[in-house]
VOPAGU-2260 file (C-alpha; in pm, 1 decimal, decimal comma):
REM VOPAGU-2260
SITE   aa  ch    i         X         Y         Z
SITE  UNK   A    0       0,0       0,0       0,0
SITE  UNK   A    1     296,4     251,9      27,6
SITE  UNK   A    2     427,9     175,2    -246,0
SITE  UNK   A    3      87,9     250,6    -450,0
SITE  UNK   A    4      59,3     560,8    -267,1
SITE  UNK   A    5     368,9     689,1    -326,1
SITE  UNK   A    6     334,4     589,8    -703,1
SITE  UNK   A    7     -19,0     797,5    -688,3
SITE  UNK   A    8     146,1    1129,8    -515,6
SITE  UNK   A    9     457,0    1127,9    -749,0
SITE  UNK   A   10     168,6    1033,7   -1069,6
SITE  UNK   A   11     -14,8    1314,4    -906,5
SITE  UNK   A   12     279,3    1530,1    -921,4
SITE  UNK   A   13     389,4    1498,2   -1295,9
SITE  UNK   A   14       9,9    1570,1   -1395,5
SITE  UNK   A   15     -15,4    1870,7   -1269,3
SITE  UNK   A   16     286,5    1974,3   -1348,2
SITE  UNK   A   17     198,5    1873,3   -1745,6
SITE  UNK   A   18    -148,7    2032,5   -1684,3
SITE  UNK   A   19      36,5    2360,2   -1606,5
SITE  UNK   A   20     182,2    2342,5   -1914,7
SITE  UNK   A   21    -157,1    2283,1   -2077,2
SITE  UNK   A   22    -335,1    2574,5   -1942,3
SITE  UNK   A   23     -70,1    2803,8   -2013,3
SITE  UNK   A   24     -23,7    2728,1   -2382,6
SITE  UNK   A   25    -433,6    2728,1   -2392,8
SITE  UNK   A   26    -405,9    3107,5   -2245,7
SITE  UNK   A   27    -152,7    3154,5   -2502,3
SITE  UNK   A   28    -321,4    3047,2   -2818,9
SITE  UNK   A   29     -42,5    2737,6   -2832,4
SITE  UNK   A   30    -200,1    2481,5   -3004,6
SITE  UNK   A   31    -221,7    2100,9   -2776,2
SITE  UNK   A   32    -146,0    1783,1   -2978,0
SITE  UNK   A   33    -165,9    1557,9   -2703,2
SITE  UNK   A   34    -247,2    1513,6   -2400,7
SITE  UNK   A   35    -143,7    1213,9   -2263,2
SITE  UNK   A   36    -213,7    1040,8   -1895,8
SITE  UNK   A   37      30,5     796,8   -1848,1
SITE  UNK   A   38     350,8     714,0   -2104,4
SITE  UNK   A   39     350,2     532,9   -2473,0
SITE  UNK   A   40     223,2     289,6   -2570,2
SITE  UNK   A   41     -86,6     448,8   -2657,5
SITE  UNK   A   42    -399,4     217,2   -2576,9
SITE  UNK   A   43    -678,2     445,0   -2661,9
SITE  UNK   A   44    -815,4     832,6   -2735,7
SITE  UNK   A   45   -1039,3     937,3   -2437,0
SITE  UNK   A   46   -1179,7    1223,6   -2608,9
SITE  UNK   A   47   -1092,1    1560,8   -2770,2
SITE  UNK   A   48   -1107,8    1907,0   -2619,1
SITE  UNK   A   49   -1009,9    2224,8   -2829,0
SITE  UNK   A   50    -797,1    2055,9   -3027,7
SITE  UNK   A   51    -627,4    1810,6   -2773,7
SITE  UNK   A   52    -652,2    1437,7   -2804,0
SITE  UNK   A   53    -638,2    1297,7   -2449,3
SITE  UNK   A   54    -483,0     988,3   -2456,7
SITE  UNK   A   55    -480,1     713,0   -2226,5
SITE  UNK   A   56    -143,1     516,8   -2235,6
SITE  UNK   A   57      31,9     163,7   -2131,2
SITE  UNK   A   58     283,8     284,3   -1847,0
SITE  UNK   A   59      36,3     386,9   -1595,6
SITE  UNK   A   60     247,5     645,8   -1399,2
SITE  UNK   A   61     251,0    1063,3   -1465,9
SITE  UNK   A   62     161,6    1189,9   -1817,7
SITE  UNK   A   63     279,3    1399,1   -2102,4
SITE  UNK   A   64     204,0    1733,3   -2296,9
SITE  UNK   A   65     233,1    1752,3   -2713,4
SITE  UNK   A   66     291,0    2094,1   -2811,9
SITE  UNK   A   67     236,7    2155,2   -3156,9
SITE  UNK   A   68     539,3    2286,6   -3319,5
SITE  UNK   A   69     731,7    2205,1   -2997,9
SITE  UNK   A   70     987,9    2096,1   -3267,7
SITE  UNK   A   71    1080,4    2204,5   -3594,6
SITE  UNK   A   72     954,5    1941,3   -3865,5
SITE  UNK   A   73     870,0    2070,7   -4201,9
SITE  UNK   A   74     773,1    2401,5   -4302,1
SITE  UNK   A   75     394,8    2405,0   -4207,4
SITE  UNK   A   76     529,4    2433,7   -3857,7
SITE  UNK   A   77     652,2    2815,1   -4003,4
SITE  UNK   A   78     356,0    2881,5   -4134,7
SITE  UNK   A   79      64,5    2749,9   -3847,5
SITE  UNK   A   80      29,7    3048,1   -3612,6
SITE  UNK   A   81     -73,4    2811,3   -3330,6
SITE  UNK   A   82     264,2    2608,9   -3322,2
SITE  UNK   A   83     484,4    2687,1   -2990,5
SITE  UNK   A   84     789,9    2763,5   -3225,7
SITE  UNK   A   85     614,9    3058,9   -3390,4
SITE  UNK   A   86     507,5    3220,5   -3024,3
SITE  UNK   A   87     696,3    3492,6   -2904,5
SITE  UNK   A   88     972,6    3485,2   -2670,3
SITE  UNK   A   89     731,7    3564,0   -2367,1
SITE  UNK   A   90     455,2    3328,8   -2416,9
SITE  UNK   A   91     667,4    3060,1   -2542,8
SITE  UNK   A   92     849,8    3161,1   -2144,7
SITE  UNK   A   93     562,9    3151,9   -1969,3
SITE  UNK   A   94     423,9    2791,7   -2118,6
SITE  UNK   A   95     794,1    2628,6   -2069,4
SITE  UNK   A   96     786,1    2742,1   -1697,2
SITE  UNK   A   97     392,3    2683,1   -1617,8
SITE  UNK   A   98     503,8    2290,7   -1497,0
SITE  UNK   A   99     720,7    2433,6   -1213,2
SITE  UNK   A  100     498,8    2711,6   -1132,2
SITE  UNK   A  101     228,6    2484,5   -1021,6
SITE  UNK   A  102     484,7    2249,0    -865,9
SITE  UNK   A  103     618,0    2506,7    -673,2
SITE  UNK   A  104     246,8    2645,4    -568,2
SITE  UNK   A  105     115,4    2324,9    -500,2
SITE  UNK   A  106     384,4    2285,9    -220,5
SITE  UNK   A  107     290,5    2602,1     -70,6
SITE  UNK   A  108     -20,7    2524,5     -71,8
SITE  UNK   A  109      58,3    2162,1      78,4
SITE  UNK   A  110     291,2    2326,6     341,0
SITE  UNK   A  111      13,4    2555,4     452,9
SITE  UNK   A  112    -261,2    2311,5     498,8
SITE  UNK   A  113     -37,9    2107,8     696,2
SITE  UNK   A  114      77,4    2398,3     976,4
SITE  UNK   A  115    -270,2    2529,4     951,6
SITE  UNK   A  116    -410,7    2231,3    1091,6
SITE  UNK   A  117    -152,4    2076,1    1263,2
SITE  UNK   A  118      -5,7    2422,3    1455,9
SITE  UNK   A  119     332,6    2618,7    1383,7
SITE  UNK   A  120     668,4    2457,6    1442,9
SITE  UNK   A  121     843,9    2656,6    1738,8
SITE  UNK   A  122    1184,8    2615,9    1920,4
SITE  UNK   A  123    1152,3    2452,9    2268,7
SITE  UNK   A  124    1508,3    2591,8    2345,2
SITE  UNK   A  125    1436,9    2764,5    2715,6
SITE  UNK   A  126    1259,9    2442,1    2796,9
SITE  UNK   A  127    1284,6    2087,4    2950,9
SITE  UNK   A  128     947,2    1909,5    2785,1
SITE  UNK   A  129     926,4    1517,2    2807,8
SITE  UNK   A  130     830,6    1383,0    2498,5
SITE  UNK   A  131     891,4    1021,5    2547,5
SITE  UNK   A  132     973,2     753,8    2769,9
SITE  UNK   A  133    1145,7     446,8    2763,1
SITE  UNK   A  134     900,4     158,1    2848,7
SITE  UNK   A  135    1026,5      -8,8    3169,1
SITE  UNK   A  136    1267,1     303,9    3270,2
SITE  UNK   A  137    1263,7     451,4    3635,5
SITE  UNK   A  138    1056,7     716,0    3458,9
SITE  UNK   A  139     783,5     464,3    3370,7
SITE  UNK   A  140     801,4     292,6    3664,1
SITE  UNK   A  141     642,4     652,3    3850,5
SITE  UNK   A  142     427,6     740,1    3553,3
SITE  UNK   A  143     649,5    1039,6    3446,0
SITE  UNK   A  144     399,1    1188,0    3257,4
SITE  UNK   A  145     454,2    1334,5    2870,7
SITE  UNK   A  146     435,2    1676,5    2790,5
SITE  UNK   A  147     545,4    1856,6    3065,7
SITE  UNK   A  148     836,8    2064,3    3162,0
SITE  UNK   A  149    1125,1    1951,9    3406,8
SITE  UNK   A  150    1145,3    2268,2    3612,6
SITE  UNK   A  151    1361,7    2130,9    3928,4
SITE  UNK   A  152    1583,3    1856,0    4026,3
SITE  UNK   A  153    1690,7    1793,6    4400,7
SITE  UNK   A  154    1920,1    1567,5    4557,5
SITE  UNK   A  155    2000,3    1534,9    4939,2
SITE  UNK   A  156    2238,1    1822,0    4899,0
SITE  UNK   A  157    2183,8    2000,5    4581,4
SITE  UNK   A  158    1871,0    2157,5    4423,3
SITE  UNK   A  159    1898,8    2184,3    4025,6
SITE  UNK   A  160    1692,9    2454,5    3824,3
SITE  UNK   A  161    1617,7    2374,4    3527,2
SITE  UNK   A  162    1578,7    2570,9    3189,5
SITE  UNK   A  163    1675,0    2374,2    2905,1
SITE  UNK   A  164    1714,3    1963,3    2844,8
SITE  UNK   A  165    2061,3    2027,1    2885,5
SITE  UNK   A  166    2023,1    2068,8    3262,0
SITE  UNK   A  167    1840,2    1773,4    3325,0
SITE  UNK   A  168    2199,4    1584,6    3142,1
SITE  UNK   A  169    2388,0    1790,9    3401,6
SITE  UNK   A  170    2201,6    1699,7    3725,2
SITE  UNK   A  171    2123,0    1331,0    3601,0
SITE  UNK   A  172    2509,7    1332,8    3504,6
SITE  UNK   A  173    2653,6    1386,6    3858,3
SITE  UNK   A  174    2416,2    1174,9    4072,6
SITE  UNK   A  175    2362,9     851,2    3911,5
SITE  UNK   A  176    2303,2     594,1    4099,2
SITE  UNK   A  177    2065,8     836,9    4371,3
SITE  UNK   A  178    1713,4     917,5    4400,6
SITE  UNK   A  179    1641,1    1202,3    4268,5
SITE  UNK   A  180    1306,6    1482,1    4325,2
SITE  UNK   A  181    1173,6    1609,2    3994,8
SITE  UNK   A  182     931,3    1848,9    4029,1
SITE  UNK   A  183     772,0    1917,2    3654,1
SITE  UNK   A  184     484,8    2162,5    3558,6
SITE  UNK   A  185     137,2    2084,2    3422,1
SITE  UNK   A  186      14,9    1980,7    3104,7
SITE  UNK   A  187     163,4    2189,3    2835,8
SITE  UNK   A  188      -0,2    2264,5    2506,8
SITE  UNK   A  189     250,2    2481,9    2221,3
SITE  UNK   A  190     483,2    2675,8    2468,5
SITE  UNK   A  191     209,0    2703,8    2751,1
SITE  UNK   A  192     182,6    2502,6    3088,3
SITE  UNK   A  193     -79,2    2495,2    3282,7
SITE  UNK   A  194       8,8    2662,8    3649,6
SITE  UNK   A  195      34,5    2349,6    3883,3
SITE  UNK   A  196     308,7    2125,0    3942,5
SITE  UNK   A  197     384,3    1746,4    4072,8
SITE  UNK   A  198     715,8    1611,7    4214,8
SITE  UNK   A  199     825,5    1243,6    4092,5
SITE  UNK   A  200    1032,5    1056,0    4310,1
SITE  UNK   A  201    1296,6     880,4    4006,2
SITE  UNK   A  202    1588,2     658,9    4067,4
SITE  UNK   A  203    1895,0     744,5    3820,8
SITE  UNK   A  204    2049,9     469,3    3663,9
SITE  UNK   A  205    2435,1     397,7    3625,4
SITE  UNK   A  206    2583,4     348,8    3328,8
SITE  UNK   A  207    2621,7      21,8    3346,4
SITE  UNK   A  208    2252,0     -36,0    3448,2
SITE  UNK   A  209    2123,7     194,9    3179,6
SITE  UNK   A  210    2035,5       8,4    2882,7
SITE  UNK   A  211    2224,9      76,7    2509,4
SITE  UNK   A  212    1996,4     358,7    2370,2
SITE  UNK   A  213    1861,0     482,6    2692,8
SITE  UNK   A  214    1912,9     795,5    2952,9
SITE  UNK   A  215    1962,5     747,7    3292,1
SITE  UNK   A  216    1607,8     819,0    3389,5
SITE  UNK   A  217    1446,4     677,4    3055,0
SITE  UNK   A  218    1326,9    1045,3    2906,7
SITE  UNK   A  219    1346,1    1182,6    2590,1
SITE  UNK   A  220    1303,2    1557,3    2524,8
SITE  UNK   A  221    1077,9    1754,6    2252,1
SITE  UNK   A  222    1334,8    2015,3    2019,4
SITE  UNK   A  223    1023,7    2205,0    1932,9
SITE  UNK   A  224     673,4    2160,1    1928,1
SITE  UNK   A  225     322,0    2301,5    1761,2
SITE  UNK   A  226     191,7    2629,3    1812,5
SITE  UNK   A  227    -200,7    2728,9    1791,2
SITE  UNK   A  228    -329,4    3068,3    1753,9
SITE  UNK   A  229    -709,7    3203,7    1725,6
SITE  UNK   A  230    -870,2    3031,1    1467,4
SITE  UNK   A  231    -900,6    3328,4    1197,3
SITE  UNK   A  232    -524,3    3320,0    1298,3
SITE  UNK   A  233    -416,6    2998,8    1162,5
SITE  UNK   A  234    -468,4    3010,1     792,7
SITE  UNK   A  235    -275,4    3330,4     747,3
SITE  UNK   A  236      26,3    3187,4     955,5
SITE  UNK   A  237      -7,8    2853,6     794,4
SITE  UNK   A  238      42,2    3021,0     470,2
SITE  UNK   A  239     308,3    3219,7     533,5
SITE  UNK   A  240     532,9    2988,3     769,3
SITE  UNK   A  241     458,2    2739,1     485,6
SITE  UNK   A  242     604,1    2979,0     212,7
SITE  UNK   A  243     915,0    3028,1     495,9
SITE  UNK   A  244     938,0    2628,0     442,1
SITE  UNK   A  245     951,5    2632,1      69,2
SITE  UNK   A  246    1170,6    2860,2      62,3
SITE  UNK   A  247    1431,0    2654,7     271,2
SITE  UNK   A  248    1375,6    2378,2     133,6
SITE  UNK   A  249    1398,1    2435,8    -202,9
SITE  UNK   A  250    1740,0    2593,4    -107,6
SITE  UNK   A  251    1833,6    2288,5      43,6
SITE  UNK   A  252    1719,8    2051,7    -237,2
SITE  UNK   A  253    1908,0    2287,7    -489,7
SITE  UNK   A  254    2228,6    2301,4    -307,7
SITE  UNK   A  255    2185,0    1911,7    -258,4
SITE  UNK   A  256    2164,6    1904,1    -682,3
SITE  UNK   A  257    2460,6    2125,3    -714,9
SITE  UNK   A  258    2685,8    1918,3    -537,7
SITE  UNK   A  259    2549,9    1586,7    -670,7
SITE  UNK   A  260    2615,8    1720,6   -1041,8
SITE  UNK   A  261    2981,7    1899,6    -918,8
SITE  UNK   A  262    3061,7    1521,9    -735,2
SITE  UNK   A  263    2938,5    1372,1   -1058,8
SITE  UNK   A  264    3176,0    1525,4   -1303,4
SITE  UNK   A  265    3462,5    1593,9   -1073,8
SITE  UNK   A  266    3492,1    1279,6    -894,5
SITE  UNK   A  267    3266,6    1061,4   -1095,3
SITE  UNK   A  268    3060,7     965,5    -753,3
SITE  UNK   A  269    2731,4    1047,6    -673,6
SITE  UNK   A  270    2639,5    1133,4    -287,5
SITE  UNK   A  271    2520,8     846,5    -123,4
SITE  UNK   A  272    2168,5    1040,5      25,5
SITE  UNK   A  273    2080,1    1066,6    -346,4
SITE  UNK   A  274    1791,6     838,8    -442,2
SITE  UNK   A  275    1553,9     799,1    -767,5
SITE  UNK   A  276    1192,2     663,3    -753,7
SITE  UNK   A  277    1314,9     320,4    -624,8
SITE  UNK   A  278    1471,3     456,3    -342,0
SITE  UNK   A  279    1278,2     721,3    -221,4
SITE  UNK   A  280     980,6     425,9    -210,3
SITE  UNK   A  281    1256,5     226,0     -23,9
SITE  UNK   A  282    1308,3     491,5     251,6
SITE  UNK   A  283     918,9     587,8     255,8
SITE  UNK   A  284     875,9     267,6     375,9
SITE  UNK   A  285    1182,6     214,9     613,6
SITE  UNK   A  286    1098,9     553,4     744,1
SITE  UNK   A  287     718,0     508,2     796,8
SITE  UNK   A  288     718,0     810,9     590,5
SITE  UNK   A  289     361,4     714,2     451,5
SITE  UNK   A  290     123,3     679,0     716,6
SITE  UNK   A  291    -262,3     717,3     802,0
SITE  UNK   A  292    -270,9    1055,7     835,1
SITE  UNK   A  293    -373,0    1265,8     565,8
SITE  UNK   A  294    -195,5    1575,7     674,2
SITE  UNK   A  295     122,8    1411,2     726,1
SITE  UNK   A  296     102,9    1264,9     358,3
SITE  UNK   A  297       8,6    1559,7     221,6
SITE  UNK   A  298     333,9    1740,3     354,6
SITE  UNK   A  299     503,8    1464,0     198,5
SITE  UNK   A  300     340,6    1578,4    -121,4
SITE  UNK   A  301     456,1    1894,8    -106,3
SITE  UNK   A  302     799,4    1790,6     -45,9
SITE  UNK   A  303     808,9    1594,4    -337,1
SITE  UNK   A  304     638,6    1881,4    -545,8
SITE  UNK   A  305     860,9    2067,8    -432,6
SITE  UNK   A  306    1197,8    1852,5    -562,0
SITE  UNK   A  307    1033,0    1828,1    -891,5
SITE  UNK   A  308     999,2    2147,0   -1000,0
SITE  UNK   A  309    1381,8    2257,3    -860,4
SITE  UNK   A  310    1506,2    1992,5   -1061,1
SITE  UNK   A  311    1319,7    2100,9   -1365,1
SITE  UNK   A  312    1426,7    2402,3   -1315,9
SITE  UNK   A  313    1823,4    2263,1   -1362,4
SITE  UNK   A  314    1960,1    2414,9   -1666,6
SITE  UNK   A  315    2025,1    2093,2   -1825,9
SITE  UNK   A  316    1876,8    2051,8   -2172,7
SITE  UNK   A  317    1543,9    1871,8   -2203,5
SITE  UNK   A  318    1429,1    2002,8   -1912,8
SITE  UNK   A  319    1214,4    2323,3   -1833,0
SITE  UNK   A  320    1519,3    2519,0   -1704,2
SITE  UNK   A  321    1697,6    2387,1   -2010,8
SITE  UNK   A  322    1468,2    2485,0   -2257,7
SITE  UNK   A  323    1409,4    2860,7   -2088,6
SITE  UNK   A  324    1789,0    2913,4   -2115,9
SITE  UNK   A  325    1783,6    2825,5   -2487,1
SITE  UNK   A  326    1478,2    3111,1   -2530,4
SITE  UNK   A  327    1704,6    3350,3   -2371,3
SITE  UNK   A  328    1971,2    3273,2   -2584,1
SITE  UNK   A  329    1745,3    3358,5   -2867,7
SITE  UNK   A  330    1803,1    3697,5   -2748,6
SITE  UNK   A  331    2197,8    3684,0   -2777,9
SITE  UNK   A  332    2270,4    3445,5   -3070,0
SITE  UNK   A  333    1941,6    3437,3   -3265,1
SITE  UNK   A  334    1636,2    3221,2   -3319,5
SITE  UNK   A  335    1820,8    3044,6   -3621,8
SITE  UNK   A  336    2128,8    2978,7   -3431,0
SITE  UNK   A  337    1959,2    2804,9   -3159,9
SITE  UNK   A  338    1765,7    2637,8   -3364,5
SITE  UNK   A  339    2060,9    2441,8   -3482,7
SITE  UNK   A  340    2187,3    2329,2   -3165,9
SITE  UNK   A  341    1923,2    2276,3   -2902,0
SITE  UNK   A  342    1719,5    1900,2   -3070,5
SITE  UNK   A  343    2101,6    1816,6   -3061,2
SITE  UNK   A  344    2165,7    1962,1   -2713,0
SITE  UNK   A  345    1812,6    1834,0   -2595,1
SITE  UNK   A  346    1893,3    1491,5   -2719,0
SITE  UNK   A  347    2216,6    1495,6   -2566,7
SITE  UNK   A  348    2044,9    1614,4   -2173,5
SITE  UNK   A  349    1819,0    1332,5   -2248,3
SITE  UNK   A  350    2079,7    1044,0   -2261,8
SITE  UNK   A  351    2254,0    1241,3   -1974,8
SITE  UNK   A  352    1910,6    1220,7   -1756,2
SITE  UNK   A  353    1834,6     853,3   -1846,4
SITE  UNK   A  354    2192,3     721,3   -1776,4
SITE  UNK   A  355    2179,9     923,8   -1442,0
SITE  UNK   A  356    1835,0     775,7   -1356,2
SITE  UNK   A  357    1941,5     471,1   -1432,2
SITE  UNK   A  358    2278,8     459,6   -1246,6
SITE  UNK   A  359    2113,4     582,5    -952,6
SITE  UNK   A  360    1844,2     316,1    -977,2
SITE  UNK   A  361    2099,3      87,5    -991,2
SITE  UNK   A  362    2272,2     201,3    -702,1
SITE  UNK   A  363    1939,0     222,4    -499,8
SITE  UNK   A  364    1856,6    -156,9    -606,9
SITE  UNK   A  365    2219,3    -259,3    -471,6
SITE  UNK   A  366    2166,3     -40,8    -116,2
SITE  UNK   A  367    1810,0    -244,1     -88,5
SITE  UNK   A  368    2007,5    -578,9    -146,2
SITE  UNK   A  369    2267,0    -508,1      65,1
SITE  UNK   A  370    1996,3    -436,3     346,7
């Protein structure tokens, strides 16, 4: 089942990106060959709509646009006023970056359902809150309770106060093997307590008593946490903490890219936390990245939305980014001088892309094998 979903979101994904590309050259008076759902073979036409055929195809994953005089073939391409080569510059632009426009919206859009609904991500730096517990720990044994701050530790000769997680480490570190008083507050909720407290009476474990992957006490602590405001509140911050998020991470993605292609030809080795469609299913699953929660897929979504269109965006022939540099060149070098290199220079991306895809695949196959 994770494996079909993730199949659906990335399907999902490429179709709206192609149906960006539609609209646009509809808006533009670019004439539609095809519209495909899905990848050649052909199996049969759906129906026709201004123009379009849409198609459905064999390979049933993402989907394809046909402009019409995308390519040069013959001279009725020169002479059809609806073909994409005879377009201007800007509308010919504006139907070559559509894809990654709507890529790029839909994970804003994702992002800000997500922290609408689920709260705003905020820093628990200035405090101690449990957010789990080891089962069997001295912290389970006394029911430390989740989501609460540590605000005091005593001992029979020292009294600890606490701030940050890193103050529990320091008390817990110099009196293992003691009881120790921890006095937390009430039931938090974003980076409010309630106003009552309880004191836990918690033995500290040695080292050699404490279990591989445990604390002393058994407690692990929140970095950060969800933030609600007012209703009417939430949409507005939503949307613009989930712009913040795009922003960063498509940063992140694109430096990512940059040194995958600059390893690539300078070393001939790609970074090992680069994956294609097999492995990104592989870690979705060994991450329990896909899960029953809508909102959490949907964030995944929008991450993956969000990859797409920064790597279409690569100026790498064949691809959108590709194709807009070539229409700026237009401006330097001339229509007919482009003309002459970019089917060659698109071919060439092409093989470059499918070799890539396919040495990462293999790559990803041999991690999966290797366990």
């Amino acid at each position: 089942m994770d494996i079909l979903i993730v199949i659906f979101i990335i399907s999902f994904l490429v179709l709206i990106h192609e149906m960006g590309h539609y609209l646009v050259a509809i808006l533009t008076g670019t004439d539609v060959d095809e519209f495909g759902l899905g990848y050649p073979p052909k199996l049969l036409n759906l129906f026709s709509f201004k123009g379009t055929n849409f198609t459905l195809n064999a390979i049933p994953f993402g989907g394809f646009v046909r402009l019409k005089g995308e390519f040069i073939s013959g001279e009725s391409v020169l002479e059809d006023e609806g073909a994409f080569y005879n377009k201007s510059a800007l509308k010919r632009m504006a139907v070559t970056l559509a894809g990654v426009t709507i890529n790029i919206v839909f994970a804003i859009f994702a992002f800000s359902i997500v922290y609408s609904f689920m709260g705003i991500p905020v820093s628990l730096n200035n405090q101690a809150r449990i957010g789990a517990i080891a089962p069997g720990s001295p912290a389970a044994e006394v029911n430390l309770p989740l989501d609460v701050n540590i605000i005091e530790i005593k001992t029979e000769t020292n009294i600890y106060s606490i701030n940050t997680f890193s103050d529990v480490q320091q008390a817990i570190g110099e009196n293992k093997g003691k009881n120790l008083e921890i006095l937390v507050s009430g039931q938090c909720e974003g980076l409010n307590c309630e106003d009552t407290t309880s004191t836990y009476y918690v033995y500290a474990r040695t080292d050699e008593q404490t279990p591989e992957g445990e604390g002393s006490i058994g407690v692990g602590f929140l970095e950060s946490t969800f933030q609600f405001y007012p209703w009417y509140e939430m949409p507005f911050r939503g949307t613009w903490f989930g712009m913040q998020q795009a922003v960063g991470l498509g940063w992140m993605i694109l430096e990512a890219l940059i040194e995958m292609f600059v390893g690539l030809f300078t070393r001939g080795v790609l970074p090992q936390d680069v994956a294609g469609p097999v492995g990104i299913i592989h870690e979705t699953q060994k991450g329990n990245v896909i899960s029953d929660s809508f909102l959490a897929n949907l964030g995944f979504a929008g991450m993956l939305s969000l990859n797409l269109a920064i790597m279409n965006l690569l100026p790498i022939p064949a691809l959108d980014g590709g194709r807009a540099i070539f229409i700026l060149l237009e401006k330097i070098i001339g229509k007919k001088t482009v003309e002459k290199i970019e089917n060659y220079a698109n071919i060439g991306g092409f093989a470059l892309l499918i070799l890539l895809i396919v040495a990462i695949t293999i790559r990803d196959v041999g991690n999966i094998i290797k366990g």
